[in-house]
Structures are given as structure tokens and as C-alpha cells.
C-alpha positions in Angstrom: 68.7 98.5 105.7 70.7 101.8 106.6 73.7 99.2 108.2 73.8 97.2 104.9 73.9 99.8 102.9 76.5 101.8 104.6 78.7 98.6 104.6 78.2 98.5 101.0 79.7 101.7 100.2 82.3 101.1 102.8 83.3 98.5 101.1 83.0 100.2 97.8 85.0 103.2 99.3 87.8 101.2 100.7 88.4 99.2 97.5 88.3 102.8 95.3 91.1 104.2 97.9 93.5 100.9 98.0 93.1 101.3 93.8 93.9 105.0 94.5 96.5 104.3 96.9 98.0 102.1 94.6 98.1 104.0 91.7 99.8 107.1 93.6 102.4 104.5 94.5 103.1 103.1 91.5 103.1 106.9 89.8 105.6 107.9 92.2 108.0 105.3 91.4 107.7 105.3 87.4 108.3 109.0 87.9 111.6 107.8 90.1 112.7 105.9 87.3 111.9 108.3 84.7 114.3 110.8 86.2 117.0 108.3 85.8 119.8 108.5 83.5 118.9 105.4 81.4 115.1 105.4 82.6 112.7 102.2 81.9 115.1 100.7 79.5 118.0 100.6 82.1 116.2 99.2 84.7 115.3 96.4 82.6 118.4 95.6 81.4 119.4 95.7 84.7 116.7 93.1 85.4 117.5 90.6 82.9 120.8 91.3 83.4 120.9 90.1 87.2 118.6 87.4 86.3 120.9 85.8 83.6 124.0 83.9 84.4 122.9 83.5 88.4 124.0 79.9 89.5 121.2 77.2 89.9 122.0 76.9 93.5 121.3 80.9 94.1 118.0 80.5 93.5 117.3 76.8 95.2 118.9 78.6 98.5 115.9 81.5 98.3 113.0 79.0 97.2 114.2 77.0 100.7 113.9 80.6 102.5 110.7 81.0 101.4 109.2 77.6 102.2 111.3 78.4 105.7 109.4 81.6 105.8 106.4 80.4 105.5 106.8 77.2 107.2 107.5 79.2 110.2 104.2 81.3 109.4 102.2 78.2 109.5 103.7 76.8 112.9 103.0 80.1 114.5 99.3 79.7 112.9 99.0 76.6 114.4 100.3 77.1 117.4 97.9 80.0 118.0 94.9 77.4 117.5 96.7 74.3 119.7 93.5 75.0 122.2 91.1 76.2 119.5 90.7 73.9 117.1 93.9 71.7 116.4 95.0 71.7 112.6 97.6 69.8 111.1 100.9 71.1 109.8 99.7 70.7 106.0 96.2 72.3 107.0 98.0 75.3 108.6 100.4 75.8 105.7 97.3 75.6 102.9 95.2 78.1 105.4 98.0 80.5 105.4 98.7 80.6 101.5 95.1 80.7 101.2 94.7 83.6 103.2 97.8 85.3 101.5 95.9 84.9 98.6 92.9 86.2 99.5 94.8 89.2 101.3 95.7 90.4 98.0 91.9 91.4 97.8 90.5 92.6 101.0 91.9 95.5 103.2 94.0 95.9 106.2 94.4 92.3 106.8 90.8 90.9 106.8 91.7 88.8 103.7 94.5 86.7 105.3 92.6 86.1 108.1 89.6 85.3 106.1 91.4 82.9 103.9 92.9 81.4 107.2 89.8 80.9 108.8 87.6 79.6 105.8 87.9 75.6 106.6 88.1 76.5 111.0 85.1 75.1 112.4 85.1 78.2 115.2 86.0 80.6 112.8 84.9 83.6 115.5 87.8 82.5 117.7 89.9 81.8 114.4 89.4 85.9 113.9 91.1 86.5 117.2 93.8 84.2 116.3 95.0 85.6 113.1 94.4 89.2 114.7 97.3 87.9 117.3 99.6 86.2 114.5 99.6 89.8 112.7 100.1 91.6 116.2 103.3 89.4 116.9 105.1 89.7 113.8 104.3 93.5 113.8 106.0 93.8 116.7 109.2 92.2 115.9 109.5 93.8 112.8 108.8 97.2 114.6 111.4 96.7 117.1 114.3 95.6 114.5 113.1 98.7 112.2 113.5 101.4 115.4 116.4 100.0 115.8 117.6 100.3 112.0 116.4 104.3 112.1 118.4 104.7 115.4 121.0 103.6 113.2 120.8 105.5 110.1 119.6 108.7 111.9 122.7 109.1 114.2 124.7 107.8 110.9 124.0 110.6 109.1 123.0 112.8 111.9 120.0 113.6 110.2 117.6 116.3 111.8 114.2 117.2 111.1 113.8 114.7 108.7 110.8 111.7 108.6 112.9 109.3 110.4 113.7 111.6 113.1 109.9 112.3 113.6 109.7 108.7 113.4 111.8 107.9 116.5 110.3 110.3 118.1 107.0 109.2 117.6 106.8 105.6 117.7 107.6 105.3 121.6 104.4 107.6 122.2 102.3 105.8 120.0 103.1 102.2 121.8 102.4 104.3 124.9 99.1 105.1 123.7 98.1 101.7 122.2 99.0 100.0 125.2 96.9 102.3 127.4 93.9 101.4 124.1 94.6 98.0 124.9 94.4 97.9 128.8 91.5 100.3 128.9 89.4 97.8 126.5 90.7 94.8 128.4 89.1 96.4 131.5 85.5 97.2 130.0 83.3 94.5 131.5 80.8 95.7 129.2 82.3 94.9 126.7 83.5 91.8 127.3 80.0 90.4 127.9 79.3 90.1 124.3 79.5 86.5 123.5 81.5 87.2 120.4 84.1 89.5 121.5 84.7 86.5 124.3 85.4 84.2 121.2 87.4 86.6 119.3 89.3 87.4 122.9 89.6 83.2 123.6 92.6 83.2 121.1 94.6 85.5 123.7 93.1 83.8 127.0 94.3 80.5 126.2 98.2 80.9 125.7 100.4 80.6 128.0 103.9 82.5 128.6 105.4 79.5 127.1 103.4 79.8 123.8 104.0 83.2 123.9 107.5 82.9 124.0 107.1 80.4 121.3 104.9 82.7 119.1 107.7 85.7 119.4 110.4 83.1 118.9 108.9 82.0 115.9 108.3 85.7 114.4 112.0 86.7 115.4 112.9 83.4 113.1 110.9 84.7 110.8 112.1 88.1 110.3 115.4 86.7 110.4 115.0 84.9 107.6 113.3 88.2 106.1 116.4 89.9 106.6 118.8 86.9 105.3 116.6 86.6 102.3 116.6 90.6 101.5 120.8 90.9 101.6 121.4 88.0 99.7 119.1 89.9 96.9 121.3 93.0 97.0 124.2 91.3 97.3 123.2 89.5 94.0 121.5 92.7 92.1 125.1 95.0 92.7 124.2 97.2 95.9 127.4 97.1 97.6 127.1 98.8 101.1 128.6 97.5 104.7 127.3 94.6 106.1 125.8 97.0 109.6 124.1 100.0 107.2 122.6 96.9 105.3 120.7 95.3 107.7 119.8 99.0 108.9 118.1 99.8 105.3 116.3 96.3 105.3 115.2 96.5 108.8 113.8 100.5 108.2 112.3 99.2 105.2 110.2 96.5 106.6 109.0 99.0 109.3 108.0 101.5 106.4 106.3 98.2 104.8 104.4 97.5 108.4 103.5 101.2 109.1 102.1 102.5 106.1 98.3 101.9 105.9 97.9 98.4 104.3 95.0 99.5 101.8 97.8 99.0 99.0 96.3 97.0 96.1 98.1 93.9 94.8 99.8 93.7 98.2 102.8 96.1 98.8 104.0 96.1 95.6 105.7 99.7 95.0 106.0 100.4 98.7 109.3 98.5 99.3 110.6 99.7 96.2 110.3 103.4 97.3 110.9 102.7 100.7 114.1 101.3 99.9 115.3 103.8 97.2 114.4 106.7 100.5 116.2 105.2 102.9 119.6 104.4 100.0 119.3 108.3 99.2 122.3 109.1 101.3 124.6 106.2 99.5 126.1 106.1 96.4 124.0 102.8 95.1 122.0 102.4 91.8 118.4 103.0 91.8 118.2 100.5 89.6 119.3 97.7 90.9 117.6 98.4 94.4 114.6 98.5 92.3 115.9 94.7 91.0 116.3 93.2 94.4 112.8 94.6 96.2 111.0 93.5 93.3 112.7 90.1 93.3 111.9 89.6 97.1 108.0 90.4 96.3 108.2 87.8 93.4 109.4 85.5 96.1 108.0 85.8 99.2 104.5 87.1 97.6 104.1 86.6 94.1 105.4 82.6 93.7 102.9 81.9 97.5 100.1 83.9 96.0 100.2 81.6 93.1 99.9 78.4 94.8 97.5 79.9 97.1 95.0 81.0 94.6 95.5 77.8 93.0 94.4 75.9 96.6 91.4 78.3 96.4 90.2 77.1 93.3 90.8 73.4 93.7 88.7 73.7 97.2 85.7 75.5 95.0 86.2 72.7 92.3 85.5 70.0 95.1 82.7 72.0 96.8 80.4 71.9 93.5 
């Protein structure tokens, strides 16, 4: 009784911080806009403004990116469950929309694997699967971003500032997750429980040629991240050199990855703000940054979230 209970108002408590969480960062970025020149009724005209008159063929090039993005997504998903439970191509895409979709509601991830999972008959090893599929991608989009702050740090020659600490800190961290990691591996104890095998089978079973696939795939992927994110400045007016570009992008997907993922609907205001941080040393306008990060999450989340929530009610429909 005490266990249910207390993962009641777990639940309850994680739900009132992620609406928290969200409000702080939405709060934070209205007050950014309010401090500019023109405030809410520049940045819409801005909007509308780098909406209208944009050839056809701009925007047929980014639907193709996203269905490439998350194409790639759902070979990597399938991939990870070749000696699981094989899925087909259309079965991996619909579970990985789903579980977008589902993500928008539960915390730190349990929502995309629970949506990914919902039609896997061993959905305990499916768990340890999607736990890898995040891993992966986390760590390409880590490595890029270190990379991009290496960048803009000795740029700038910035000292004692966030990304400083950052490059100082993220090398220890790994260090210390890795030594997490190969202390659990080693706890016999542990592994004896039948469902922490199941969850662990997902990792067992690949091989160094899957895994080489897997990270392949989430360097694609990223890749087409990154493509995707300059030709959306490019198109809203920010203007900067093609290197300190992909340094900004990459830094801002790796503030994106890092920051806790309680944020409600998604990461909507945390790529905004990340981005505008990490512009504060270039001459760009705020609102037009504010344009092309909000016109990535309409893209790569908003337009998938759609169709998966519209696969979750059509499966619901057919169930009753």
C-alpha cells in the first residue's frame, strides 16, 4: 500500500515540476522578447514574414528531412529488436511516432519508450532496447556539441563562463558514468533478477557490427539534424559563417540533451533560449533565431506528434 502510494505522488510530483519547469522556461523567454526593441509584435511579423513568399520546394526539401530523420530513427529501432522480436519497417516507424507522441506526456523518456513498446510482445526486453536507442543518439549528439563549445569557447576566449565549466565537466562526468556502468555490469546480484536479464538482453545480443550500424545510423541522424537546423537560419535571416554555425547548432543540441528532460510539451522553449545564449556574442536578431528554433520544433516534433497521436487513437478505435 505504502509503494503504491508513494508512486502515486511520484508521479503527481514529477508532472507538477515538468509544468513548473515549463512555465519557468517559457517565462524566461517572453521576458527575452519583451526586452526587445519591437517585443511580441516584431517577432511575429518576423514570423509571418519568413513564412510568406518561401518557395514550394523550401519546404518539400525539410518535410523529406524529417521523414529522413525519422526514417533513420525507425531503422535504428528496428535494428535494436533484429533478435528480439523482428518488426517490420512500417511497424517500427508507427512505434516510434507513437512513442514521440506519448513522450510529450511522461517524463525523462519513459513515454517514447512506452509508446514504442505498446504493440512488442516482450515488451521487458523492448524497455532495454529503447533505453539503448536514447543512449546512442545521446552520445553522438554529446560528442558533436563538446566539440561545438571547444569551438566557441576558444573563439571568444571565454573564461569562467557556463561553457567553460561545461568542458571542463563533461569528460569527468563520462568518467564517472562509465565507472556506474561497469560497476553495475559486474554485480552478479543483480543481474540474477529475471527482469533486469530481459531489460539487459537488448545489449547482450548486438554485435560490433550492429553496433557500428546503430552509431552510424545516429551520426546520420544528427547530420540531418544539423542540415535541417542551418537551412532554417539560413532562411529566417541569421547570417553567420558557415564553421560558428554548425558550432551554435551543435552546442544547442547538447544544451537540448543535457538539460533535465521533465520539460512539458517536449523541449519547446529550451532550444529557443539555448540558441539566443549561445548567439549572445554575434550581432544576429533575436527574433529571427526565435523564427528558425521554433520552426525546427514544428517540424521535427510538432507535424510527427500529430500523426502519432493520430496512430494512437486509430489503434484505441480498433481495440473497442
Amino acid at each position: 500500500m505504502k509503494e503504491a502510494l508513494g508512486k502515486y505522488f511520484g508521479q503527481k510530483l514529477i508532472f507538477v515540476v515538468r509544468i513548473l519547469l515549463f512555465c519557468t522556461v517559457m517565462y524566461a523567454l517572453f521576458r527575452t522578447i519583451q526586452h526587445q526593441q519591437q517585443g511580441f509584435e516584431g517577432l511575429m511579423a518576423t514570423f509571418l514574414s519568413s513564412w510568406q513568399g518561401t518557395p514550394f520546394y523550401f519546404w518539400i526539401v525539410l518535410l523529406t528531412l524529417m521523414g529522413l530523420n525519422w526514417t533513420l530513427e525507425s531503422l535504428k529501432w528496428q535494428t535494436l529488436l533484429q533478435h528480439i522480436e523482428p518488426i517490420s519497417t512500417v511497424k517500427a516507424f508507427k512505434s516510434v511516432l507513437t512513442g514521440l507522441a506519448l513522450g510529450m506526456l511522461l517524463p525523462s523518456g519513459t513515454g517514447d519508450v512506452a509508446g514504442r513498446i505498446i504493440n512488442l510482445k516482450k515488451k521487458t526486453e523492448g524497455i532495454g532496447a529503447g533505453i539503448v536507442s536514447g543512449v546512442i543518439q545521446t552520445i553522438v549528439t554529446i560528442s558533436f556539441g563538446y566539440i561545438g563549445l571547444v569551438y566557441i569557447v576558444q573563439k571568444f576566449a571565454l573564461k569562467n563562463s557556463l561553457e567553460s565549466y561545461l568542458i571542463l565537466g563533461m569528460p569527468a562526468f563520462c568518467i564517472i558514468a562509465l565507472i556506474v556502468i561497469w560497476y553495475l555490469r559486474n554485480q552478479k546480484k543483480l543481474i540474477k533478477y529475471q527482469r533486469i536479464q530481459q531489460v539487459l538482453e537488448a545489449i547482450y545480443t548486438l554485435r560490433k557490427k550492429q553496433w557500428r550500424s546503430l552509431f552510424a545510423i545516429g551520426i546520420m541522424r544528427h547530420l540531418v539534424f544539423i542540415l535541417q537546423f542551418c537551412l532554417l537560419f539560413n532562411w529566417a535571416g541569421v547570417k553567420l559563417p558557415f564553421v560558428d554555425t554548425l558550432a551554435i547548432v551543435n552546442s544547442v543540441f547538447l544544451a537540448k540533451t543535457i538539460i533535465p528532460a521533465l520539460n512539458f510539451v517536449s523541449d519547446l522553449g529550451v532550444r529557443e533560449l539555448s540558441a539566443i545564449y549561445f548567439m549572445r556574442h554575434y550581432a544576429v536578431d533575436i527574433n529571427q533565431v526565435i523564427t528558425a528554433t521554433f520552426s525546427l520544433w514544428l517540424l521535427n516534433i510538432g507535424i510527427p506528434v500529430l500523426i502519432g497521436s493520430i496512430w494512437i487513437l486509430f489503434t484505441r478505435k480498433n481495440a473497442h
